[in-house]
ROZATOR-320748 format. One record per atom (N, C-alpha, C): residue number from 0; y, z, x; atom name. Coordinates in Angstrom, 2 decimals, decimal comma. Atoms other than C-alpha are relative to their C-alpha. Example, Ala and Ser with C-alpha at 12.3 -4.5 7.8 and 13.67 -1.06 7.14 Angstrom:
2
 resi      yy      zz      xx name
    0   -1,19    0,00    0,89    N
    0   -4,50    7,80   12,30   CA
    0    1,20    0,00    0,90    C
    1   -1,19   -0,06   -0,82    N
    1   -1,06    7,14   13,67   CA
    1    1,09    0,73   -0,77    C
END
This chain:
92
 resi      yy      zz      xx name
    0   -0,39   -0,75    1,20    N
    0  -91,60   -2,41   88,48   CA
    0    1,52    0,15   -0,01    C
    1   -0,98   -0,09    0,34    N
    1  -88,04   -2,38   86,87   CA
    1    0,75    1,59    0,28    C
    2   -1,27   -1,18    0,54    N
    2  -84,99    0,29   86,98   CA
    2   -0,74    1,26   -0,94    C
    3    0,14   -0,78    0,91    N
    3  -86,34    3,34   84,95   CA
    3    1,18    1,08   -0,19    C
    4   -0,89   -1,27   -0,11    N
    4  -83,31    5,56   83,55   CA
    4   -0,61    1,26   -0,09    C
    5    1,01   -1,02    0,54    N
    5  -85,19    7,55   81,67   CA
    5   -0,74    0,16   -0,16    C
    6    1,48    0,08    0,54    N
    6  -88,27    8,92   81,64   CA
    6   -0,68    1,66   -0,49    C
    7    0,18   -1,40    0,30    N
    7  -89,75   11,71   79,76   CA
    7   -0,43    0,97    0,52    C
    8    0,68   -1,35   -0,82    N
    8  -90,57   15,29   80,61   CA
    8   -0,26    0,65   -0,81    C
    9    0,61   -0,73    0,76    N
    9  -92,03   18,22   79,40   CA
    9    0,89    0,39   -1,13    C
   10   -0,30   -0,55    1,12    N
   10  -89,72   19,25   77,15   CA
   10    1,03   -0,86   -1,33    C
   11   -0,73    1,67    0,95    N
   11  -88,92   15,41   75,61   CA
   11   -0,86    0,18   -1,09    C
   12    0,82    0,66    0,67    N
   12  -90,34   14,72   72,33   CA
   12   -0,21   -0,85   -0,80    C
   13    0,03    1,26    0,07    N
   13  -92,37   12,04   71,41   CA
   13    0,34   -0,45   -1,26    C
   14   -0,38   -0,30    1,03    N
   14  -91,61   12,31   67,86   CA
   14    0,76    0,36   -0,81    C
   15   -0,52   -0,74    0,08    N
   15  -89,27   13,01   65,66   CA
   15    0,17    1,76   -0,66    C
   16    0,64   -1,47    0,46    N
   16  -89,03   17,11   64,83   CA
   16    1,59    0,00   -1,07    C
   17   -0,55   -0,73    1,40    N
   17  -87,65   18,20   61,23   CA
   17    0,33    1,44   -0,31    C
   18   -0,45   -1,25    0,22    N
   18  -85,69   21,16   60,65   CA
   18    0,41    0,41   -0,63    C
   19   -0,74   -0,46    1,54    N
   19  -84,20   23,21   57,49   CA
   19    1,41   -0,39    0,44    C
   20   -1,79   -0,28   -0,38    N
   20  -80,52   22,89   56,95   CA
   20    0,16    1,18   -0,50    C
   21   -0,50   -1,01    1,05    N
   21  -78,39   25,15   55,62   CA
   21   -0,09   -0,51   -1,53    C
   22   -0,07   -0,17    1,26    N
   22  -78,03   26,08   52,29   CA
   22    0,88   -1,19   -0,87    C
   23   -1,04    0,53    0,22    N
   23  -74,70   24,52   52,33   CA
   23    0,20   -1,79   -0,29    C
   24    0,18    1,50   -0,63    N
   24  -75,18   20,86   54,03   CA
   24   -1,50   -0,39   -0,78    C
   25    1,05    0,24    1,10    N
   25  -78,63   20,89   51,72   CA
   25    0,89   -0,68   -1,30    C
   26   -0,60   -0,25    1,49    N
   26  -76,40   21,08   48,58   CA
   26    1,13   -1,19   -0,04    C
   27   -0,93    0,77   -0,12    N
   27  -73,74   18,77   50,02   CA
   27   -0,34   -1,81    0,00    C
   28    0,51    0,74    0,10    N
   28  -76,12   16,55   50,81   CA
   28   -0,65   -0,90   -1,25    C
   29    0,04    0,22    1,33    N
   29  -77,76   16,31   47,47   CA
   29    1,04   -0,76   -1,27    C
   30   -1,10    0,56    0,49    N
   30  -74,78   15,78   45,77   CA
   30    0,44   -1,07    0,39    C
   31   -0,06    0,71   -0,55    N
   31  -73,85   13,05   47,65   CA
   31   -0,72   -1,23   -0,37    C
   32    0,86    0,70    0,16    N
   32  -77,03   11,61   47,40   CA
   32   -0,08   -0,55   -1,65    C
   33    0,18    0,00    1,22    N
   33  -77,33   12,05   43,51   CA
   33    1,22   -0,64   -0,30    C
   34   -1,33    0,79    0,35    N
   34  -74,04   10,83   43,02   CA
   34    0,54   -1,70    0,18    C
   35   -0,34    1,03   -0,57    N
   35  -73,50    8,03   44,89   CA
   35   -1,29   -1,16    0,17    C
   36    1,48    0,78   -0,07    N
   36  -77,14    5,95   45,60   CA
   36   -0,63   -0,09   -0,51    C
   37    1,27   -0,10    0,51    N
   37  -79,40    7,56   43,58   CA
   37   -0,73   -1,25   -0,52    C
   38    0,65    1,29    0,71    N
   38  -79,84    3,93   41,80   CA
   38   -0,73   -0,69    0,94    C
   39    0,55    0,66   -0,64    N
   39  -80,74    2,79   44,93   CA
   39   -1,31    0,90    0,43    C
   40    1,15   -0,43   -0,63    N
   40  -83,04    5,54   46,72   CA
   40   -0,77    1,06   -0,65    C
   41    0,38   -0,84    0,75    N
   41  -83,81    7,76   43,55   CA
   41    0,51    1,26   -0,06    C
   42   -1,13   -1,13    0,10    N
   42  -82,58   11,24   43,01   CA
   42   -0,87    0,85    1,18    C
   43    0,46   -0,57   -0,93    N
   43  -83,07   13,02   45,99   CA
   43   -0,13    1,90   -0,63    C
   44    0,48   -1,11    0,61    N
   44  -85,41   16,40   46,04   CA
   44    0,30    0,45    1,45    C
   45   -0,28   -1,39   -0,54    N
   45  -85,05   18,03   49,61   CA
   45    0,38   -0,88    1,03    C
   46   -0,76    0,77   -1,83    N
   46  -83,39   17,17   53,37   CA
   46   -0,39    1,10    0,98    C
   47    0,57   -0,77   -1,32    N
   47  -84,35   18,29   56,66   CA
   47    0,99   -0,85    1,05    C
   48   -0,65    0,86   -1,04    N
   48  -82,71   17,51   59,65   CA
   48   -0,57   -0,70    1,64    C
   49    0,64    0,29   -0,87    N
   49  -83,85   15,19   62,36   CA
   49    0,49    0,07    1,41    C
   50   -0,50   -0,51   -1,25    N
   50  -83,32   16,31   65,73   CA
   50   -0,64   -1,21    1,61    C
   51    0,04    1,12   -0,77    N
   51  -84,36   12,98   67,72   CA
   51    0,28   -1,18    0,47    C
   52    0,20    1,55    0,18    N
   52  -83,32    9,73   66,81   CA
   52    1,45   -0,36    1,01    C
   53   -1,39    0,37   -0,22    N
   53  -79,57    9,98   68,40   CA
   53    1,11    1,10    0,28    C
   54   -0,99   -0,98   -0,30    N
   54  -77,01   12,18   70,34   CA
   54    1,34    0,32   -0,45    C
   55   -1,81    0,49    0,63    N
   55  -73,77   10,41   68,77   CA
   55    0,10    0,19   -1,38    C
   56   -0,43   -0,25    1,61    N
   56  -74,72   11,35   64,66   CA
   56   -0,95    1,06   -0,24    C
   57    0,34   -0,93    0,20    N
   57  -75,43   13,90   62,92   CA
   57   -1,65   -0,80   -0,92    C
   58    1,53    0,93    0,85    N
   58  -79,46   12,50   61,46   CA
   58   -0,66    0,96   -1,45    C
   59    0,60   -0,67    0,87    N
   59  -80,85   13,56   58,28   CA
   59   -1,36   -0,54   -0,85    C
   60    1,18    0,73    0,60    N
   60  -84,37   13,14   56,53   CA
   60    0,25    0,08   -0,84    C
   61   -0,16   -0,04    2,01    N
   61  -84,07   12,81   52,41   CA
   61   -0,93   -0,23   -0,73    C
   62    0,95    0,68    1,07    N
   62  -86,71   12,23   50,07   CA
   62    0,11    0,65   -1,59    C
   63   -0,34    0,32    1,61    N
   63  -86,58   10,88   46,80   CA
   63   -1,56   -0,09   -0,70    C
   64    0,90    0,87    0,39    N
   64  -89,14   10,01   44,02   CA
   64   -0,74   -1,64    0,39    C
   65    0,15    1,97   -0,62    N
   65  -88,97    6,27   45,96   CA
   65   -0,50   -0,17    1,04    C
   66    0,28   -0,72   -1,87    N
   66  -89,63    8,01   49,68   CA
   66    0,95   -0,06    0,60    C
   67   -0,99   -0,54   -0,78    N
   67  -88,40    9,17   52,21   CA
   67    1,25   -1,23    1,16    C
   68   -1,06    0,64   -0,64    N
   68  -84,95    7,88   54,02   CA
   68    0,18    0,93    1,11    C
   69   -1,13   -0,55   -1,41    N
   69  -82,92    8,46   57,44   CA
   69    1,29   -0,22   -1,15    C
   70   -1,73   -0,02    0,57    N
   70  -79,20    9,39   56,33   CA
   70    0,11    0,72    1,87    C
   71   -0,65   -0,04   -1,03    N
   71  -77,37    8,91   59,41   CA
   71    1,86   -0,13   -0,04    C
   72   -1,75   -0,42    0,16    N
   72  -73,51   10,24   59,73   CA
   72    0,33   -0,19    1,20    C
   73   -0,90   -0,01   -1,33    N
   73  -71,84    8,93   62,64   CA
   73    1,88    0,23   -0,26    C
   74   -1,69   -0,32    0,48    N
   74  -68,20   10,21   62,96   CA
   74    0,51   -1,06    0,86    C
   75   -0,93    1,48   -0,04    N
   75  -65,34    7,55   63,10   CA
   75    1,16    1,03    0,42    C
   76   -1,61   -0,31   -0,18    N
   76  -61,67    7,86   64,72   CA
   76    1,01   -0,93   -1,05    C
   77   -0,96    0,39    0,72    N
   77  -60,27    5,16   62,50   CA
   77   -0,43    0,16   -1,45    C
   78    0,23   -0,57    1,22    N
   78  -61,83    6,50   59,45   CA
   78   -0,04    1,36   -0,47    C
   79    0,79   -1,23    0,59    N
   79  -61,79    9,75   57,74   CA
   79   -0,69    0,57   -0,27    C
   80    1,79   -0,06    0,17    N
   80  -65,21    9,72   56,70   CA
   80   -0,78   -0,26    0,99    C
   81    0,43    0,39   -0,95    N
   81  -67,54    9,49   58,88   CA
   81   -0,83   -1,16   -0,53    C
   82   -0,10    1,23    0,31    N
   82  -69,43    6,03   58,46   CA
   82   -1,65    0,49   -0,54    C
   83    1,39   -0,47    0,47    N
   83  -72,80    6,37   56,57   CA
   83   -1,20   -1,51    0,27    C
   84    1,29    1,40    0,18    N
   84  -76,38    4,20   57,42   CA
   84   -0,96    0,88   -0,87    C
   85    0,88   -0,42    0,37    N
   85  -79,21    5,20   55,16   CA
   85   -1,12   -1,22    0,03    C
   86    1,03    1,37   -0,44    N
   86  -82,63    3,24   56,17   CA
   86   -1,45    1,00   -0,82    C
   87    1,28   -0,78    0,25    N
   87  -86,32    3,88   54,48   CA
   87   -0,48    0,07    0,99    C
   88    1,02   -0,38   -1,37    N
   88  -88,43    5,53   56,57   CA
   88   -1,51   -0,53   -0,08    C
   89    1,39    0,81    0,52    N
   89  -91,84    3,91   56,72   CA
   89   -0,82    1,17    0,65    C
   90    0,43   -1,37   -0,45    N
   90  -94,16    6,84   56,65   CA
   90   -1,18   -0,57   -0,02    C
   91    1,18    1,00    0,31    N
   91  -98,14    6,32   57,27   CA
   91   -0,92    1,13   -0,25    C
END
């Protein structure tokens, strides 16, 4: 058997877990969303935040009339912005 770095424990999980935002980063989000994509992922109705996928960005869930997306914000040094991925989520 191979190298294992990591391996889970009790308080890993296997899944990812969804959490409210603020009020604020809700609203910022939205906007954002509605502004900028909507043609692509529909007008987004609420965000949660995902607390699994990645230590290095900030992860967010979104869903639209179209379904639900990852909005992933990783922060940049040679950019001001931080760099945006948004991926559908394949839900079952």
């Amino acid at each position: 058997m191979g190298l294992v770095l990591f391996q889970p424990d009790r308080f890993s999980e296997s899944e990812p877990v969804f959490s409210p935002v603020s009020e604020e980063i809700h609203d910022e989000i939205v906007g954002c969303i509605n502004t900028e994509v909507s043609g692509i992922t529909g007008r987004c109705n609420s965000v949660t935040s995902v607390g699994t996928f990645s230590l290095n960005s900030r992860n967010f869930r979104f869903s639209t009339e179209q379904g639900d997306y990852l909005l992933k914000l990783v922060p940049s040094e040679k950019v001001s912005a931080a760099s945006v991925e948004i991926a559908r989520l394949q839900v079952e």
